[in-house]
N, C-alpha and C positions, 0 to 999 in steps of 0.2 A: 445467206446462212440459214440454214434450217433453225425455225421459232418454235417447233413442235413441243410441248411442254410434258412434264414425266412428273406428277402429283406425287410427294411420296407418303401424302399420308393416307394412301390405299390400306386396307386391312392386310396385316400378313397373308390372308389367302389369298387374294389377289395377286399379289406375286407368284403365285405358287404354279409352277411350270415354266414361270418367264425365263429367258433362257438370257443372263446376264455375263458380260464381260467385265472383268475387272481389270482395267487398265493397270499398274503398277504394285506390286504387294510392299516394297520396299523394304529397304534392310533394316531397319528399325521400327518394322510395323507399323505403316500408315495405310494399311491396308486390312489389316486384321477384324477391325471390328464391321467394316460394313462387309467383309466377307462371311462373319459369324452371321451377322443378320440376314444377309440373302438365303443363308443356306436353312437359316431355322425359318424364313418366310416361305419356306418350298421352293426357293429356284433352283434352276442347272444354273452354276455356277462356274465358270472357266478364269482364272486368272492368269493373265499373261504379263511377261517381267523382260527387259530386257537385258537384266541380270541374270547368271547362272545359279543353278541350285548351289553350290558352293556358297559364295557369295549372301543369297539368301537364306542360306542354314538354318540361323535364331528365324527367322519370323516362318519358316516352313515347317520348324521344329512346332511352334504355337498352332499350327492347321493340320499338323500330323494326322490325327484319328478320323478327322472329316477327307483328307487325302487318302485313307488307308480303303475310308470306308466306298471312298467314289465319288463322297457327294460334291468335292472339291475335284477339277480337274485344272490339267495346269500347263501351258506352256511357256518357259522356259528359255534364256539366250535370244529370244530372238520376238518378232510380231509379226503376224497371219494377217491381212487386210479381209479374209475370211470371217475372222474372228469378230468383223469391228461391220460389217455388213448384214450377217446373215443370222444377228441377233436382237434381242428384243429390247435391249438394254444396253447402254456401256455405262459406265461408272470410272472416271477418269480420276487419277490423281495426281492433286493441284500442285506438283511436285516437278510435272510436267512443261517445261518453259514454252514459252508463246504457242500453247494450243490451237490458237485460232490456224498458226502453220502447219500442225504437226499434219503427216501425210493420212495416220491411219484416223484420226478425228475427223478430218475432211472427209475423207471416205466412208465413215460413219454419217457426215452428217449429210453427207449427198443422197447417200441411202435412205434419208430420212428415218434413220432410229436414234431416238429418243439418248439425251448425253446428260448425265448429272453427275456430282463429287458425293463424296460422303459426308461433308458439312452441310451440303443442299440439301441431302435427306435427313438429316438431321432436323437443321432447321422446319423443312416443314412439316416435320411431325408435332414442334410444340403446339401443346393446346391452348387456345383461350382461356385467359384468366393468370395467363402466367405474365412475369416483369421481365424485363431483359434489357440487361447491361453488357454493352459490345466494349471494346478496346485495342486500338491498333496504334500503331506509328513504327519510325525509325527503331527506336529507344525503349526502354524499358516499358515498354506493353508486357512482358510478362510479370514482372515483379509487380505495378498497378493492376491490373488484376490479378495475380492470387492476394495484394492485398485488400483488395476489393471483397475478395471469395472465403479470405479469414474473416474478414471482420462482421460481413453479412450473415458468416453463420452463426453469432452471434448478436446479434441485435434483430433481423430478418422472422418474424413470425407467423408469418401467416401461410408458410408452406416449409421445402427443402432448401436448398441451395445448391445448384447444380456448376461446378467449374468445368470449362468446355471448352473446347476448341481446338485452337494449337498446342495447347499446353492443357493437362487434365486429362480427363474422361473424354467419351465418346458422345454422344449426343443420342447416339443411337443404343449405346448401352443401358444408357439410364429410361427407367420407366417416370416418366413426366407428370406429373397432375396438376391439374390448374390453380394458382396461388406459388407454386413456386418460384423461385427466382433464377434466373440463367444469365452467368456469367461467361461473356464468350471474348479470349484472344483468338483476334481472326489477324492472317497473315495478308500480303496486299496479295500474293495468289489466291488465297481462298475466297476472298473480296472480290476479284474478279471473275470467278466465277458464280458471283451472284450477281452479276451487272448485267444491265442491257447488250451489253456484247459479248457474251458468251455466248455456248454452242443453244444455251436453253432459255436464255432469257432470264429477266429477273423472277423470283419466287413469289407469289401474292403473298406471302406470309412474315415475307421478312421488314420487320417494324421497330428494332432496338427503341425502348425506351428511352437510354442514356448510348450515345454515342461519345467515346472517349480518346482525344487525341493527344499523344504524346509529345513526340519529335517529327520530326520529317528533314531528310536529307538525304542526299541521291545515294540510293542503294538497289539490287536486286535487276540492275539493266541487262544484265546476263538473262535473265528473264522475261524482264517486259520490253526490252529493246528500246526504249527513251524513259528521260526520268517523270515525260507526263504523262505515263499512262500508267507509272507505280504511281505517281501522286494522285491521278483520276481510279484508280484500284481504291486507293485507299480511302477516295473521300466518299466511296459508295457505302459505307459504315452508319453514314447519316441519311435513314431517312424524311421524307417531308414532314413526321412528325415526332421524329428525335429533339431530345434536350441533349445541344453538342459541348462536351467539356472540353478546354483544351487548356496545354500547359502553359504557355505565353501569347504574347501578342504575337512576337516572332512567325512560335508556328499556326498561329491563328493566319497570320497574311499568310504562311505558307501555303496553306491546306486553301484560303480562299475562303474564311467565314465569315457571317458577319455578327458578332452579338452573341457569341456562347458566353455559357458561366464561366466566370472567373475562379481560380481555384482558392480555399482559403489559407491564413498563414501559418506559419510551422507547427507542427506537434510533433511530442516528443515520439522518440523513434529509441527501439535498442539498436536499429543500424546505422552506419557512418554514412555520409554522404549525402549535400546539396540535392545531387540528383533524386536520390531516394526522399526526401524531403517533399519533392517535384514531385514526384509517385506518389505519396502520401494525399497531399494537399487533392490531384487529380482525384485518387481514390474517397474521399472524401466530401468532392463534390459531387462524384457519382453517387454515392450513399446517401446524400443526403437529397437528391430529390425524388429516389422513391423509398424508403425511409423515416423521412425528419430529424429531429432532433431529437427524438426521444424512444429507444435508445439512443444517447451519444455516440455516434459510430468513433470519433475523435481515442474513446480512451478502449476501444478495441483494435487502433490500429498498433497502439502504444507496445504492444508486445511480439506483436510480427517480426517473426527470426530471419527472415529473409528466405532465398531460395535457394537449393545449388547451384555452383555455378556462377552465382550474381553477385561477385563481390563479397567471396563467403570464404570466411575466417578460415585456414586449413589447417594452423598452426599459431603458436605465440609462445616464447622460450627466450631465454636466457643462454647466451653464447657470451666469452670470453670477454669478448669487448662491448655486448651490450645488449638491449632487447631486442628478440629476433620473432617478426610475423609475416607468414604467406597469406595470399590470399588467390582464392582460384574463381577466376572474372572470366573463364573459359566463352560463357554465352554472351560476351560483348564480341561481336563480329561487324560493328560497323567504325569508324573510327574517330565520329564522334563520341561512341562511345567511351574509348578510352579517356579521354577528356575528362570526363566526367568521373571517372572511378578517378587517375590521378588527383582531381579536381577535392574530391573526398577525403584525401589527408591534408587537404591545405586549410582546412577548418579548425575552428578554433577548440585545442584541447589536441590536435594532429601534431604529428612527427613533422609535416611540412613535405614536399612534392621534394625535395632533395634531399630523403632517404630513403626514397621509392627507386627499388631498381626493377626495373620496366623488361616482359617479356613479349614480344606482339610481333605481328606477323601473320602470312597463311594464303588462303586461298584470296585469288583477288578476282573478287564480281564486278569489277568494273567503278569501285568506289572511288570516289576523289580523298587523298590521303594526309592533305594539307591539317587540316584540323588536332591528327594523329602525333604527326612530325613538331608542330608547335609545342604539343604537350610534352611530348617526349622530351622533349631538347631541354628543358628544364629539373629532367630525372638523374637520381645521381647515377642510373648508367640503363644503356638500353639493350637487351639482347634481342636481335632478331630473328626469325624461322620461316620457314616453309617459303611458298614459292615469291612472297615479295622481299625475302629477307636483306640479297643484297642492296636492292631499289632501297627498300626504307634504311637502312643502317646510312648508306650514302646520304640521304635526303637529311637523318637529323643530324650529321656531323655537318652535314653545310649549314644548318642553324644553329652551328658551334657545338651543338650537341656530342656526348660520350656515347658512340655505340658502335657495334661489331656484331656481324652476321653469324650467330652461331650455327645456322643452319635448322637444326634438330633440337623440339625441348627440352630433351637429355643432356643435349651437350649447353647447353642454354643454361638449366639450371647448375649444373658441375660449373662452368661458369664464372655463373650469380654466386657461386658457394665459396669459391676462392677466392672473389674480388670482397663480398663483405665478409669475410674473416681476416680482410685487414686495415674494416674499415671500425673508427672508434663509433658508439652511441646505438643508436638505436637505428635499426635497419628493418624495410617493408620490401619486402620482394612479391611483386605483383603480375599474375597471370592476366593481362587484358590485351586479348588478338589484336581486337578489330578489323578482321576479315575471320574468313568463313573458315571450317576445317579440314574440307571434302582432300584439301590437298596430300597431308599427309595423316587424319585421323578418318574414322568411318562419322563420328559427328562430334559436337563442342563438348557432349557429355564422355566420351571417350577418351579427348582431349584434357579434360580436367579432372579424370579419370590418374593418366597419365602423367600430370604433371602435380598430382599429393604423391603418385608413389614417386617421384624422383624426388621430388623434397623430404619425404623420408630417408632415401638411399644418400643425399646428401649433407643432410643436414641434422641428420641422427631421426630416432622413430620418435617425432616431435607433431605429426600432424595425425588428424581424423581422416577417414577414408571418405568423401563424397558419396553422400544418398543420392541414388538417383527417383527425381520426381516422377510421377506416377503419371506417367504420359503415354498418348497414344498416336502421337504424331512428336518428330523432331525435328522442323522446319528452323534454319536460320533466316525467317524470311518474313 
């Protein structure tokens, strides 16, 4: 495998001529911003999609003027092994499953030209003098860092605060200076492509201060093809001279460390949930060793609203027979996830895990679903969807469990709408997948999107319409 390495922290003019290919633009723009950047560093810029213009509409709509103007060329439905040969660049993205296979990669790298992602350039653009706080796992890596990335920008002063990665800004959008802080969710794809065994090698640059580990549980094999090379993806997060945080011992033997910080114990939170407690605690210990004590990061986590999508309030009302609240947990796509959001009203001052009527379901990556079906089976009822819907409906009625494949979250919530409007008390109707959404939405945000407006159309115009977060990539991975 070609080791030929591609520095990106050359000056813009240096780029300028290079004749670059953009591997995937993607429908949700995970390609936008390292296209903007090539094109204002002077490159001929070619992006190739094996999606139709159709299909990529939004994110074609966002490169319009640089398309209109030339500086953008594009092909389209299909890939050229041309394109991936007789260029001076490829720029892949990590969205890409098992790279090391793909046909027109190899052909790049046979060619010997030079292969990077838009995180690798990122990454090596930060300057000396700056901190950095990485975050990955299973589980709630997004919500511990943005609440890493709220609370920093508040106590954090000796520069910016930059949120990055999977979730946030670009890397490449933002202008860096030395003293700031970079907060990065990186995915076990983008992780992999900072390892030794990718097409480039690892980056000399990449040095996370605080390496932070969540969960770990077999996800993403759709992808990496066995669960050790997601779990060796992701433990590339730490390097030789990271401070590694992780949330239990559990996933401490998981990941294979030895001697990380331990996280500290509870602070108040305005959001529900054990879990998010676990996030806190993580996020906390990331803060506090480049940080300290003083600012207290502790009573900056205290206000953190949570995110979209993660377990977020969509609704709360009064119905005939009693209190009524959705919650749209659209971005749990693993299934221990779900666990965990049920897990959230069984705390003290909660309704209790049996007035939780459970929606999940979707696209299946290859996940083990046991964990999902335990929890489920103790809900006061479960609707299922997309393409595992009959599989799991059968699975929790064998743990005695109440459920029935609705199929569609449409018909899922109509439903959940009939069944607790003849149920006495207080009632929690709960979107948490735990698989992915490619099946029947375009992604989890679309998906949760989808299921406040049905809970409006059902349940009377009782809920908020879901922000969507200011992202530049929308990986469930």
């Amino acid at each position: 495998m070609c080791r030929e390495r591609y520095d990106a922290r050359m000056h813009r003019s240096e780029l300028a001529g290079q004749r670059v290919t953009v591997m995937g633009l993607g429908r949700f723009g995970g390609g936008l911003a390292v296209t903007r950047f090539l094109v204002e560093s002077g490159a001929d810029v070619l992006v190739t999609d094996l999606a139709d213009e159709d299909s990529l509409a939004k994110s074609l709509q966002s490169l319009r003027p640089l398309i209109d103007s030339g500086a953008v060329r594009l092909r389209l439905g299909e890939h050229n092994v041309s394109d991936f040969t007789t260029r001076d660049l490829i720029v892949a993205n990590p969205a890409v499953p098992k790279p090391w296979a793909n046909r027109f990669l190899r052909a790049a790298s046979a060619a010997s030209i030079p292969i990077t992602t838009e995180i690798r350039l990122g990454i090596e653009r930060i300057p000396d003098g700056c901190r950095v706080i990485g975050v990955t796992g299973s589980a709630g890596k997004s919500t511990t860092a943005a609440m890493i990335a709220h609370a920093a920008r508040v106590c954090w002063k000796k520069g910016s605060v930059v949120f990055a990665g999977n979730i946030g800004s670009s890397l490449l959008d933002e202008s860096l200076q030395p003293g700031d802080l970079i907060v990065l969710e990186l995915s076990s794809a983008q992780l992999h492509w900072l390892g030794p065994d990718s097409f480039s090698g690892p980056p000399a640059r990449f040095r996370p201060d605080v390496a932070v580990f969540t969960t770990l549980s077999r996800n993403h094999i759709d992808w990496h093809g066995s669960f050790e090379h997601y779990r060796e993806s992701k433990r590339l997060l730490a390097g030789p001279d990271s401070t590694a945080v992780i949330a239990s011992p559990q996933a401490c033997d998981a990941f294979g460390f030895n001697d990380p910080v331990s996280p500290h114990p509870d602070i108040e939170l305005a959001i529900p949930g054990r879990h998010n407690q676990q996030n806190a605690s993580l996020a906390l210990a990331a803060l506090r060793e480049v940080i300290g004590t003083a600012p207290d990061p502790r009573l900056a986590l205290a206000d953190f609203a949570g995110l979209p999508h993660r377990l977020q309030l969509i609704a709360d009302t009064r119905l005939p027979r009693g209190r009524f609240r959705a919650f749209n947990d659209s971005k749990c796509t693993t299934p221990e996830g779900v666990g965990l959001a049920i897990e959230a009203f069984n705390q003290p001052g909660e309704c209790g895990a049996e007035r939780v009527w459970l929606i999940a379901g979707g696209y299946d990556k290859g996940t083990d679903p046991a964990s999902l079906v335990e929890a489920a089976a103790g809900c006061a009822g479960v609707f299922c969807i997309g393409d595992t819907g009959a599989t799991l409906a059968e699975s929790v009625r064998a743990r005695a469990g109440r459920a029935v494949n609705a199929e569609t979250l449409d018909r899922a919530v109509a439903e959940a709408a009939e069944a607790i409007a003849l149920h006495d008390g207080e009632s929690v109707l709960l979107l948490s997948p735990g698989f992915a959404s490619w099946d029947q939405f375009a992604n989890y945000e679309h998906r949760g999107e989808a299921f406040a407006k049905a809970v409006n159309r059902h349940f009377g115009d009782n809920s908020m319409s879901p922000s969507r977060p200011d992202t530049v990539q929308s990986s469930e991975n």
